[in-house]
C-alpha positions as CSV (number, residue, x, y, z in Angstrom):
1,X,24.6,-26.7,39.7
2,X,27.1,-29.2,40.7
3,X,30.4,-28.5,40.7
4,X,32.0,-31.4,38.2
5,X,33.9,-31.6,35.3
6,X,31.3,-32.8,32.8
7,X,29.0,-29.6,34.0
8,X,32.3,-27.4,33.3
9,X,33.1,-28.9,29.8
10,X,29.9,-28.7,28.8
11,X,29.6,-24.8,29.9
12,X,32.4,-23.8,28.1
13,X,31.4,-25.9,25.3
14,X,28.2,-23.8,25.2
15,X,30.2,-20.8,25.5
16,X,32.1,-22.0,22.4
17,X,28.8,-22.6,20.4
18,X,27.8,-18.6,21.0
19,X,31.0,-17.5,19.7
20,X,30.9,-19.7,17.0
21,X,27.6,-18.2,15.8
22,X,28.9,-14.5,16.4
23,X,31.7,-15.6,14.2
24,X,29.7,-16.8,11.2
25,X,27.2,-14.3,11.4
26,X,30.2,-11.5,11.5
27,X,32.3,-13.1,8.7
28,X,29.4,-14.8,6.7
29,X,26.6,-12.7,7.7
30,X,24.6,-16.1,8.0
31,X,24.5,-18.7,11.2
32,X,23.4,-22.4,11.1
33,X,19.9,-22.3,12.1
34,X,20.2,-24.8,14.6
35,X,22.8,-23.6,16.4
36,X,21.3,-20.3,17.2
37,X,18.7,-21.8,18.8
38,X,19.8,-23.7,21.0
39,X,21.6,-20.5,22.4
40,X,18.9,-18.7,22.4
41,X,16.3,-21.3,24.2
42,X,19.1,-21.6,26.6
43,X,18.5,-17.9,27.9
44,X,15.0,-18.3,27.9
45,X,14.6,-22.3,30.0
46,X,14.7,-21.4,33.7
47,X,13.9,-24.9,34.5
48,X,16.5,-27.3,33.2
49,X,17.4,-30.3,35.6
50,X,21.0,-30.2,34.4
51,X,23.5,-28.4,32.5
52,X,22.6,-30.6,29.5
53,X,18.8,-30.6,29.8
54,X,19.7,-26.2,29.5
55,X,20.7,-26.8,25.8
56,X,18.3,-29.3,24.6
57,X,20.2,-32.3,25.1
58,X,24.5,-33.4,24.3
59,X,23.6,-33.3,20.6
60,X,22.4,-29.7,20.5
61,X,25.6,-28.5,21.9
62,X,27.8,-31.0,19.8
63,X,29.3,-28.1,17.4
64,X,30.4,-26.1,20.7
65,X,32.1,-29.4,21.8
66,X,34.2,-29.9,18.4
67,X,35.2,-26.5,19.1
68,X,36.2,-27.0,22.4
69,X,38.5,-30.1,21.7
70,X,39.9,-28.1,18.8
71,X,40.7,-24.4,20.2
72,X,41.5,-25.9,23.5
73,X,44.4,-28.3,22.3
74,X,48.0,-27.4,22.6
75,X,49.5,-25.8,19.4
76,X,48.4,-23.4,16.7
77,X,46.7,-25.5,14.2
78,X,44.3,-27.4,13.9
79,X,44.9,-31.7,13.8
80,X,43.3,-31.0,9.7
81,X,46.0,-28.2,9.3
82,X,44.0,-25.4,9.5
83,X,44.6,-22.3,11.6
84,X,42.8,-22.4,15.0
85,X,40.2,-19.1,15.5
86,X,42.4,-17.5,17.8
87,X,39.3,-15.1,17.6
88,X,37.3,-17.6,19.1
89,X,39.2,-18.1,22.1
90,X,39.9,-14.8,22.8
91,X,36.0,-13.9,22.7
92,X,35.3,-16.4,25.2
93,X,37.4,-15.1,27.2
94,X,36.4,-11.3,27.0
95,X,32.8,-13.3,27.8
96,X,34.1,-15.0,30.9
97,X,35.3,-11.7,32.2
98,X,32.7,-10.1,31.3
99,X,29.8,-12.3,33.5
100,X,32.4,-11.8,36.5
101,X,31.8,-7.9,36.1
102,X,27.6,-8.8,36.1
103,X,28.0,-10.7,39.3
104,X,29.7,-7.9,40.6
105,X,27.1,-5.8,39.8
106,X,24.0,-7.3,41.1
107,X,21.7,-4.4,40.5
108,X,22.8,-4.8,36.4
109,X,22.5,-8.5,36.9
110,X,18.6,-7.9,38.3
111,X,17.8,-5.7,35.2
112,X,19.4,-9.0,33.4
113,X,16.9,-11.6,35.0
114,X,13.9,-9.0,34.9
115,X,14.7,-8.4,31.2
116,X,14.6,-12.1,30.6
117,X,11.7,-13.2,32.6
118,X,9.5,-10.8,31.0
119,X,10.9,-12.2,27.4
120,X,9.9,-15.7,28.2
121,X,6.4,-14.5,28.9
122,X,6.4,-13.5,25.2
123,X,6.7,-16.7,24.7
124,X,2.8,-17.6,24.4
125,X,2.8,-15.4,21.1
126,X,6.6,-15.7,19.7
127,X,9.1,-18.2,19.0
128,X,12.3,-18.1,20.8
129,X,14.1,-16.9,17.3
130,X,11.3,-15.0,16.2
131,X,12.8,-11.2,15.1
132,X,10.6,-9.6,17.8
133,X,12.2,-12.1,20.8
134,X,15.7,-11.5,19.0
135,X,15.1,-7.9,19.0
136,X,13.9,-7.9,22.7
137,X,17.0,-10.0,23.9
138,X,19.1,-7.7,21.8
139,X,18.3,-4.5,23.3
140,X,18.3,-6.2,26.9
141,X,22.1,-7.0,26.4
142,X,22.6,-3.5,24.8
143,X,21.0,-1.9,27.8
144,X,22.5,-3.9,30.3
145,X,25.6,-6.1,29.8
146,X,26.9,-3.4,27.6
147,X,27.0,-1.0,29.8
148,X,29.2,-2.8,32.5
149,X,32.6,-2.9,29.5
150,X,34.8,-3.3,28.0
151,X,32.6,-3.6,25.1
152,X,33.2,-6.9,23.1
153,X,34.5,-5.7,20.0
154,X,33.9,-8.2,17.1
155,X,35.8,-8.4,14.3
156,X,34.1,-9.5,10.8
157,X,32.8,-8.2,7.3
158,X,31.7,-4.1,8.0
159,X,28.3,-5.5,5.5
160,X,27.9,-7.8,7.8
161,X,28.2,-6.3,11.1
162,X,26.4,-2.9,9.8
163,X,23.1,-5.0,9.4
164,X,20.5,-4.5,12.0
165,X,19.3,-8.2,12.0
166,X,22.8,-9.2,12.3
167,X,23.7,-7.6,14.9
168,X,20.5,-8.2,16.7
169,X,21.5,-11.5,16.7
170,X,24.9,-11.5,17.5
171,X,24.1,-9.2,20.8
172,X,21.6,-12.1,21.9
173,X,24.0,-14.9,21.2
174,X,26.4,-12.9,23.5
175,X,23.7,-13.0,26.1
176,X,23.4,-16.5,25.6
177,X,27.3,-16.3,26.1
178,X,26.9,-15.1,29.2
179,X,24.2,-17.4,30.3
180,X,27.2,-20.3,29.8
181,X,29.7,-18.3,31.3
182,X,27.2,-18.3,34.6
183,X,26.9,-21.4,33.9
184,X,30.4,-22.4,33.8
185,X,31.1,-20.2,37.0
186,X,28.3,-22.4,38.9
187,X,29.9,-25.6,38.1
188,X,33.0,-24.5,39.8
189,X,35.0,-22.6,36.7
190,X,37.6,-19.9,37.2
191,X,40.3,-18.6,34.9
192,X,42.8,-21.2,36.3
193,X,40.5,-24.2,35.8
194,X,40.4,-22.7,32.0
195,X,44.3,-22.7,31.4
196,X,45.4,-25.8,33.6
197,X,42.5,-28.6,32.9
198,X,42.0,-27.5,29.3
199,X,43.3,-31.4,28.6
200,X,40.8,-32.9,31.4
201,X,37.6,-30.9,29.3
202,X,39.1,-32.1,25.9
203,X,39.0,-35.6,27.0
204,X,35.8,-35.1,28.6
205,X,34.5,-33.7,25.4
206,X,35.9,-36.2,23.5
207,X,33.6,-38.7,25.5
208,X,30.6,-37.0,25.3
209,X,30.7,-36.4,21.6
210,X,30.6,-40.5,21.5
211,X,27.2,-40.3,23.1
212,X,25.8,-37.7,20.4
């Protein structure tokens, strides 16, 4: 992956997306369709050309790049006057970390890639949001990333998070999370690149959402 702004923004846009879809199902207990599947597919393509060929193309990943422009300026509202999802950011981060400890642990990391590869050959009979694939990618994370901690502890509607398909979901769009923070990490992201060019990805955001 080469190591370039645009890749970087458009990681941590991706990242974004996932949270934003842990958040809705959490507080909602419903998440826009579309959105969770382009995390999803995202875990299962092994052969994207580019960062944006991983999620289907710059219009697939456009919510996660509103986001971006929004959590990442300075301030603590929002430029409609809203209060930014402090939530949101904070997630992201607990996902960054959290891919750092998976690196670090390459025989977790294999059971990761093993677990996955064997999903896509599912493939043939299910649809990547099918409950079965959900399911599978759900109990991978629980078996694997969840084990590394600190567990990501989501905050939301008890009715919400309590509910098995919920969850499900919400464990496989933090997998997905993960899958963008490896991402992000390949293009040349760290911590610092997160708190000093936050301004350089908003405006490189703020281009690409022209070309959605």
């Amino acid at each position: 992956m080469e190591n370039s702004n645009r890749n970087r923004t458009i990681a941590i846009a991706a990242l974004f997306q996932c949270i934003d879809g842990v958040i809705q199902l959490a507080t909602t207990g419903r998440c826009d369709e579309a959105l969770f599947e382009s995390c999803v597919k995202s875990i299962l393509i092994d052969d994207a050309i580019n960062a944006e060929a991983l999620y289907g193309g710059l219009d697939q990943i456009e919510p996660g790049l509103n986001t971006l422009v929004n959590q990442l300026g300075s301030g603590r509202n929002l430029p409609e006057g809203k209060t930014k999802q402090l939530d949101a950011t904070q997630y992201a981060i607990n996902v960054l970390a959290l891919q750092k400890k998976l690196s670090n642990r390459p025989e977790v990391f294999k059971k990761v890639i093993d677990g996955i590869s064997d999903a896509q050959k599912q493939l043939e009979f299910f649809g990547p949001t099918h409950t079965n694939m959900v399911a599978r990618l759900a109990e991978l994370y629980s078996q694997t990333v969840s084990t590394i901690g600190p567990r990501i502890m989501i905050r939301g509607d008890q009715a919400h998070l309590g509910n098995t398909e919920n969850a499900a979901k919400m464990r496989t769009l933090l997998l997905a999370g993960i899958r963008a923070a490896l991402l992000w990490n390949q293009a040349g992201g760290t911590r610092w690149k997160l708190l000093f060019e936050r301004g350089k990805m908003q405006r490189e955001a703020q281009e690409l959402l022209k070309r959605v």
